[in-house]
C-alpha positions in Angstrom: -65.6 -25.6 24.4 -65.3 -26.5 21.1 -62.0 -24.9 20.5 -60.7 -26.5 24.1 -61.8 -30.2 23.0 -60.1 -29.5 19.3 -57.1 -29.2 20.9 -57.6 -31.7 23.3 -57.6 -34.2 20.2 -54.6 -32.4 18.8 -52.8 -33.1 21.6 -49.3 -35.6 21.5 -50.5 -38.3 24.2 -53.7 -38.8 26.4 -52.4 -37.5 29.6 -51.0 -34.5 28.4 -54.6 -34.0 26.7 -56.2 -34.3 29.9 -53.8 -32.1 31.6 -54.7 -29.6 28.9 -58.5 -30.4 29.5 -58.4 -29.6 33.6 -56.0 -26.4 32.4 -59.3 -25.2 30.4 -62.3 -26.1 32.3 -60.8 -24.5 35.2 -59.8 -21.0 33.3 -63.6 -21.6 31.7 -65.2 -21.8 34.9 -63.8 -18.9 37.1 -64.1 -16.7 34.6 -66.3 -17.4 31.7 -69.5 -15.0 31.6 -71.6 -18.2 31.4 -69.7 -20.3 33.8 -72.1 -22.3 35.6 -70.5 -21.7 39.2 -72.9 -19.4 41.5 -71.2 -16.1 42.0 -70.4 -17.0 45.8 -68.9 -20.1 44.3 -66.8 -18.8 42.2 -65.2 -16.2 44.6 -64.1 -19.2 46.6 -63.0 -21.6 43.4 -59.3 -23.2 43.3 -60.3 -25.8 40.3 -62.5 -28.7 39.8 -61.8 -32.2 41.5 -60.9 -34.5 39.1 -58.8 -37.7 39.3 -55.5 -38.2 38.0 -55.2 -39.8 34.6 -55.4 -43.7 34.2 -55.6 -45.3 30.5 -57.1 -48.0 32.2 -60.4 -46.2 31.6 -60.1 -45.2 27.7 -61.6 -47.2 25.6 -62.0 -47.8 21.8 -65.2 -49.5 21.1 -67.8 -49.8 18.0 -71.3 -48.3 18.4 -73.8 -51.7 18.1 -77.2 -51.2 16.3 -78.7 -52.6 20.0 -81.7 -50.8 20.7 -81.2 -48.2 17.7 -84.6 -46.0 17.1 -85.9 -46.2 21.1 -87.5 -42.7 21.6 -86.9 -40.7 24.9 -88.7 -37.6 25.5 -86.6 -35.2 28.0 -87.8 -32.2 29.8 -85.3 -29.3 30.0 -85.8 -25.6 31.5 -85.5 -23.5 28.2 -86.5 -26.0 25.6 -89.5 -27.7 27.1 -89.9 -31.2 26.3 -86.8 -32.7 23.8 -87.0 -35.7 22.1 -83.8 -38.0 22.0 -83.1 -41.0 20.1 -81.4 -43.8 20.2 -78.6 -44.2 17.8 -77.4 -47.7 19.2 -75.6 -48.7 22.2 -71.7 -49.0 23.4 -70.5 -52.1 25.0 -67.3 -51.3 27.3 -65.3 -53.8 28.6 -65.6 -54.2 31.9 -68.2 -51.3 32.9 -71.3 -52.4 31.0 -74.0 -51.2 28.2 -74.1 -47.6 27.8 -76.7 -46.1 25.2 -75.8 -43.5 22.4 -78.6 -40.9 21.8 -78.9 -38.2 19.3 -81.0 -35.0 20.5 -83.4 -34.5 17.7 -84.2 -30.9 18.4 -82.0 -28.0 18.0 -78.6 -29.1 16.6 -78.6 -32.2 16.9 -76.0 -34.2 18.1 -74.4 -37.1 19.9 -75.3 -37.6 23.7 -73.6 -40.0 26.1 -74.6 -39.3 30.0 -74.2 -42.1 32.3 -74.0 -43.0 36.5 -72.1 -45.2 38.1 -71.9 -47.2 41.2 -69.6 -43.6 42.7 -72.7 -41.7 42.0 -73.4 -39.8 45.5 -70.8 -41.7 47.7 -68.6 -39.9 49.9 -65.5 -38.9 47.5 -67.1 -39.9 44.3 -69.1 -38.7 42.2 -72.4 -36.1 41.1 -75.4 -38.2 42.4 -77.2 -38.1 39.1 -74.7 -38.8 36.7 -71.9 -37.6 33.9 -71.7 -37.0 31.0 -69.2 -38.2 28.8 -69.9 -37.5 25.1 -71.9 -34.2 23.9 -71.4 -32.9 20.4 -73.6 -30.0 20.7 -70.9 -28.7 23.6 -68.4 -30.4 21.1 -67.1 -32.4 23.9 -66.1 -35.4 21.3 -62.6 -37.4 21.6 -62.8 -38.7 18.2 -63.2 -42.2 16.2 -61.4 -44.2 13.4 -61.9 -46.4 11.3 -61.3 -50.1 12.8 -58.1 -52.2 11.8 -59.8 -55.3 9.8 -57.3 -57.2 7.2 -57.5 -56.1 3.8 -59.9 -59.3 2.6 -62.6 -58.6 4.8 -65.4 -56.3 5.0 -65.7 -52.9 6.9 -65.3 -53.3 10.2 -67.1 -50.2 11.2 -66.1 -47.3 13.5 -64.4 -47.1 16.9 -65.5 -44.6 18.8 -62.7 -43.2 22.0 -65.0 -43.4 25.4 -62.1 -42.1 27.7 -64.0 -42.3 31.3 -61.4 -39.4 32.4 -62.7 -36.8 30.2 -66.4 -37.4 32.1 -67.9 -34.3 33.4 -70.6 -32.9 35.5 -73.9 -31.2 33.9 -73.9 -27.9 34.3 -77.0 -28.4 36.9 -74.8 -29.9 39.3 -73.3 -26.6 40.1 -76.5 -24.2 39.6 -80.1 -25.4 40.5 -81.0 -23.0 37.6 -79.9 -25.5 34.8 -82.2 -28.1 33.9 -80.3 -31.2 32.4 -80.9 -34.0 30.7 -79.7 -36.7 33.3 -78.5 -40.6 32.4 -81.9 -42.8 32.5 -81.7 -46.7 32.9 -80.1 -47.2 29.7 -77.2 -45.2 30.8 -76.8 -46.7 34.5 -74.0 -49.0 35.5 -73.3 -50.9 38.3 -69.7 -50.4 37.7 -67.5 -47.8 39.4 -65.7 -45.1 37.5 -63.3 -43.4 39.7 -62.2 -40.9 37.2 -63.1 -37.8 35.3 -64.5 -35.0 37.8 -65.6 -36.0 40.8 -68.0 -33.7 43.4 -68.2 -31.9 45.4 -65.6 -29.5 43.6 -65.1 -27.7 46.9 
């Protein structure tokens, strides 16, 4: 994953790095060893469902100090009980608060899960959320440093949030993966109708 999202940054424009990301996941999950499809799914796969492109949903936004140092413990399957901590919280125009969290046990890293009003409709999407940034996967679109004129002090860092690069946990396809799911700090009432969508089938 790492080398797919690298060259998903690479990439000349945003659709054609999406295109490039559905290319990969799909190729990764029918035949990666640790694809998370069940074997009877995977006999039967054609490709995830995900929505077409729309740049309506990319954003470039700063991470806020808002809530930075909250402490979330999460249980998981292999790892028992992981801590995660709040690193500060993304305002996106439009959709609402979303919090950043860094998982303070192996690796580290930068997690962004959230659920959105789509979550379990007909059509829409996985009932308990996506996830949209996770640097342990690598699954990172990048930041830069924001414009500001030359007499005034740092701006600070804008982080992409591209809402079409969302995916589902791995635990949405295999009851044997236990994943850390969006809690309220990463619920909006919002509707996101991109990235992958569920069922795939």
């Amino acid at each position: 994953m790492f080398a797919v999202y690298a060259a998903v940054r690479a990439a000349p424009s945003s659709s054609e790095a999406h295109a490039l990301w559905c290319r990969e996941r799909d190729a990764l999950f029918a035949a990666h060893p640790a694809s998370a499809l069940l074997p009877t799914d995977r006999a039967a796969f054609r490709g995830l469902r995900v929505a077409p492109y729309d740049p309506a949903f990319r954003f470039e936004v700063p991470l806020l100090p808002l809530g930075a140092g909250q402490e979330r413990p999460v249980q998981t399957g292999t790892d028992g009980v992981v801590p995660f901590v709040r690193l500060g919280t993304f305002e996106v125009p439009g959709l609402g608060s979303l919090a950043a969290w860094k998982h303070a046990g192996y690796g580290g890293g930068v997690f962004v899960p959230f659920r959105d009003a789509t979550a379990g409709r007909p059509g829409g999407s996985y009932g308990a959320g996506r996830y949209l940034i996770d640097t342990i996967k690598g699954a990172f679109l990048g930041a830069r440093d924001a414009d500001r004129p030359a007499e005034t002090a740092d701006a600070g860092t804008l982080y992409i949030l591209d809402f079409n690069f969302a995916y589902n946990p791995s635990c949405a396809y295999n009851e044997a993966w236990a994943c850390p799911l969006p809690g309220p700090e990463n619920r909006i009432d919002a509707e996101v109708p991109v990235g992958e969508l569920y069922p795939f089938l």
